[in-house]
Phi, psi and omega in degrees: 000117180280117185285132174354149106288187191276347166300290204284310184286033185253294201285324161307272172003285186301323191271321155239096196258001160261002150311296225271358181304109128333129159275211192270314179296304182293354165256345187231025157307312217268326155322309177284343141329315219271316193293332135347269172295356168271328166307331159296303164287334170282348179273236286266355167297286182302298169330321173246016161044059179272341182301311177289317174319296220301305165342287169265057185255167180246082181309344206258333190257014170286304212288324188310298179308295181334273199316300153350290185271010156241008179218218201193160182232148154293164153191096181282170165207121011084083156304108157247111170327178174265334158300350148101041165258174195219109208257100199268133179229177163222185160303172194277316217256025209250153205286032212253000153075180217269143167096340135066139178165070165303118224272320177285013159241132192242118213227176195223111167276131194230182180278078221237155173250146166250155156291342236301131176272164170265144182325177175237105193335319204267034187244338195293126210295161139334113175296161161279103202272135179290102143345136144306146161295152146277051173235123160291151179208138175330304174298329164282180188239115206295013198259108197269148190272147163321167162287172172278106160130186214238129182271160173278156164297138194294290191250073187244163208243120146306153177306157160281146206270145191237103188220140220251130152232165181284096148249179158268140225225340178228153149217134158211124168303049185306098155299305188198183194276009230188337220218104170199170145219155223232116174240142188202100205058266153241047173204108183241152192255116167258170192209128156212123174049266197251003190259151185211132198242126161264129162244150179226125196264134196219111161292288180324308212261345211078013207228146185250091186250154169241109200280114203100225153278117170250206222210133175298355185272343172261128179286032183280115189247005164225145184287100201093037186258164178279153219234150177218153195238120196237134152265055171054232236215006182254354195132201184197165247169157218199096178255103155238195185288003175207015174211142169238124169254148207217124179242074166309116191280167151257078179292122223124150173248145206268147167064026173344279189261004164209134206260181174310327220260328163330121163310330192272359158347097195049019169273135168301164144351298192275318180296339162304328213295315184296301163301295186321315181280341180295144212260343198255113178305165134310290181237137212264027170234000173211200189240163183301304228287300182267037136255338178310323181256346157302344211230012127308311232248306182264068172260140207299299188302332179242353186020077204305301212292279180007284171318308178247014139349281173290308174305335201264284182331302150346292194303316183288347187267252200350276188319317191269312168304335199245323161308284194313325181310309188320295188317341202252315182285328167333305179309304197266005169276340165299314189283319195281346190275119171314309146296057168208294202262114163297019208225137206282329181293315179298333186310311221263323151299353164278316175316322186273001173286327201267348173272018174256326170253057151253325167251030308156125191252151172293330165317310180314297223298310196309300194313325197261323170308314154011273202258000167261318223227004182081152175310134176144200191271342176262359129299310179287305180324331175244033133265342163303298191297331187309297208297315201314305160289029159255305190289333178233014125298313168319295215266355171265326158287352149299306190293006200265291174289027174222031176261168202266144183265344210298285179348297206277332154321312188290290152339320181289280261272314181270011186104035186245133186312186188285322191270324150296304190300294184295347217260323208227003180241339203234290222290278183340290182328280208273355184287332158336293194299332212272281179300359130319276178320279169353299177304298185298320174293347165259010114309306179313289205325324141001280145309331154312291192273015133275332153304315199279346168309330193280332204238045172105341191296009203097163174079193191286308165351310173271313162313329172284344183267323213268326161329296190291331188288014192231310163107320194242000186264025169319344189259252226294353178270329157317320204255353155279300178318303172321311180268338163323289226293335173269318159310315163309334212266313186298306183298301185265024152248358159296293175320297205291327177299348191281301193323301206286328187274003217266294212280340174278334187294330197272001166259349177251000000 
């Protein structure tokens, strides 16, 4: 085929020139696209005040979570008398486990005597005097005799009680290699890096002053209110006029595999390994090895057999939803493909069945199986399959109608029953596509039925919601995600190799 030159296309040009015409869309589509979307994003900018969110977004209590969920706080509390000792206490839960002395608090005891007054005698009751009689008698003496005994002094004061003890009288607090604080009566010193903030602590008035200059890492939002200090990735302190509560950060999640109340409690690796192997039990009713893993499996604090529990559970409402469904949509995807069911009414009611519970969101479906059937898996099980079963009625029937007819024609051709004809003319086309579709949707569900798990349905779900409602358990809601994020992962390289072997058996 010989090509146009610039002449003979000159010369076309000139004899039909509304052929050979740009229109008006084809010289300016690609400006009028990009101005399109810029418009579009500046309305959704404006519309959704994203310039301002951002503004005020509170970054520092973004990073605080983030951190979260890979480390952990100490949380010592520092009481300070009025007398200036100092009482180091800790939470009943807190991980840092029993008996407590951590090499980054460092404290100065000194000898101090107290005072105490003693009650005061005259608050002490009265004896009691015996009423005269009114009756006369012959036999008295008409003079009435003192009581018997000596009555006390009204207003006499016992000694005051005097007791001499050991407190702490100093602290200092080593955050980080940067970071520490110094507590020494009513007077405390932070430190970060080179910058230093003093407070001076007032009991009598209640009030938190800051003596000096202060530091944008310190916080006071009413004046002689209590101050909060935040030091970066080592923790942040809590200052009132008579408590310094001090949050150390860690990095890591704590007591992972023995929790405090554990015999294997802050022992290394080898030294469990040592115990485990030992022949002398802990508890004369098992063997070390299985308390070593009872006290894994019910450790209080990550509490793993539960967790995974609930997690098996998940797996199984995905599975059993994404089944049933299949089996009700399979049938009924038969009904609904206009060359398969000739009948226009039955099409389009089975179709809108499947466009009502379809549209319908599977939270919904949950929040109401819920409140039908009580909290647990068989609220999520029926609600993945309600929904399920619309969308991949839907989607078999679209694949029902777009199958080649020459096949079922052929089959037909020899006389072969109605059931024979979809058996060996309709299914080989579409069971690839159909158990494909299968596959993604139980994969999908998976993820699915950790959300619905959150409003009661079961799984992990609802345990990953009862995490986050506590505001401080982010290091377990990480490790519940962690294990969501490997079951998916694990589920859609199944899936998809099933697929892959699905859809190549059906091309050769």
């Amino acid at each position: 085929m010989s090509m146009i030159n610039t002449a003979e296309l000159n010369r076309l040009a000139e004899r039909y020139p509304q052929v050979l015409e740009r229109s008006l869309w084809q010289r300016y589509r690609i400006p009028f696209s990009i101005g399109i979307l810029a418009f579009y994003l500046l309305f959704c900018w404006w519309f959704f005040a994203i310039g301002k969110t951002i503004s005020q977004a509170n970054w520092g209590i973004a990073g605080n979570y983030l951190a979260d969920w890979v480390s952990y706080e100490i949380r010592p509390e520092f009481d300070i008398d009025r007398d200036g000792a100092i009482t180091v206490t800790y939470p009943r839960f807190d991980p840092i486990g029993p008996n407590p002395n951590p090499d980054w608090i460092e404290t100065t005891r000194e000898t101090i005597t107290r005072t105490e007054p003693a009650p005061s005698a005259a608050a002490a009751p009265a004896p009691s005097v015996a009423k005269p009689s009114s009756t006369f008698s012959f036999m008295t003496s008409p003079t009435p005799q003192a009581q018997s005994g000596t009555a006390p002094t009204e207003n006499a004061v016992t000694a005051p009680n005097v007791a001499t003890e050991e407190v702490i009288t100093e602290a200092r607090i080593a955050l980080s290699g940067s970071a520490r604080i110094d507590l020494a009566g009513e007077r405390v010193m932070l430190v970060r890096g080179d910058e230093t903030v003093t407070l001076l602590l007032d009991q009598q008035r209640d009030t938190v002053t800051i003596e000096g200059s202060s530091a944008d890492w310190v916080e006071q939002r009413l004046e002689g209110g209590r101050v909060i200090a935040y030091f970066g990735s080592a923790g942040w302190i809590d200052v009132s006029s008579d408590r310094v509560r001090v949050r150390k950060r860690f990095f890591g999640w704590e007591n992972f595999v023995f929790d405090t109340n554990s015999p294997f409690f802050g022992l290394s690796a080898g030294q469990v390994f040592d115990k485990v192997t030992s022949s002398d039990r802990i508890d004369p009713k098992m063997s070390n090895l299985a308390l070593a893993w009872n006290n894994i499996l019910y450790n209080a604090s990550w509490q793993h057999l539960d967790v995974w529990t609930k997690l098996l559970q998940t797996i199984v409402m995905a599975f059993m939803g994404t089944l049933l469904a299949m089996l009700i949509a399979f049938p009924l995807s038969f009904v609904a493909a206009r060359n398969i069911t000739r009948n226009r009414p039955i099409n389009q009611i089975t179709k809108r069945f499947f466009d009502f519970v379809r549209s319908v969101d599977m939270l919904i479906w949950a929040l109401f199986f819920t409140r039908a059937f009580g909290p647990g898996p068989l609220a999520g099980i029926s609600a993945i399959f309600v929904t399920d079963t619309g969308t991949l009625g839907k989607l078999y029937a679209e694949a029902l109608e777009n199958i080649d007819d020459k096949q079922r024609e052929g089959v037909k051709s020899v006389g072969a029953p109605a059931a024979a004809v979809q058996r060996f003319g309709v299914l080989p086309q579409v069971m690839p596509v159909f158990a494909s579709q299968a596959l993604y949707f139980w994969e999908s569900n998976t993820r699915s039925a950790t959300i619905i798990g959150a409003v009661g349905a079961g799984g992990i779900g609802l345990k990953l919601w009862e995490a986050m409602r506590t505001n401080s358990d982010w290091e377990n809601v990480a490790y519940m995600v962690l294990l969501i994020l490997i079951v998916v992962f694990i589920f859609d390289a199944i899936s998809n190799s099933l697929r892959s072997r699905l859809i190549g058996k059906s091309r050769h």
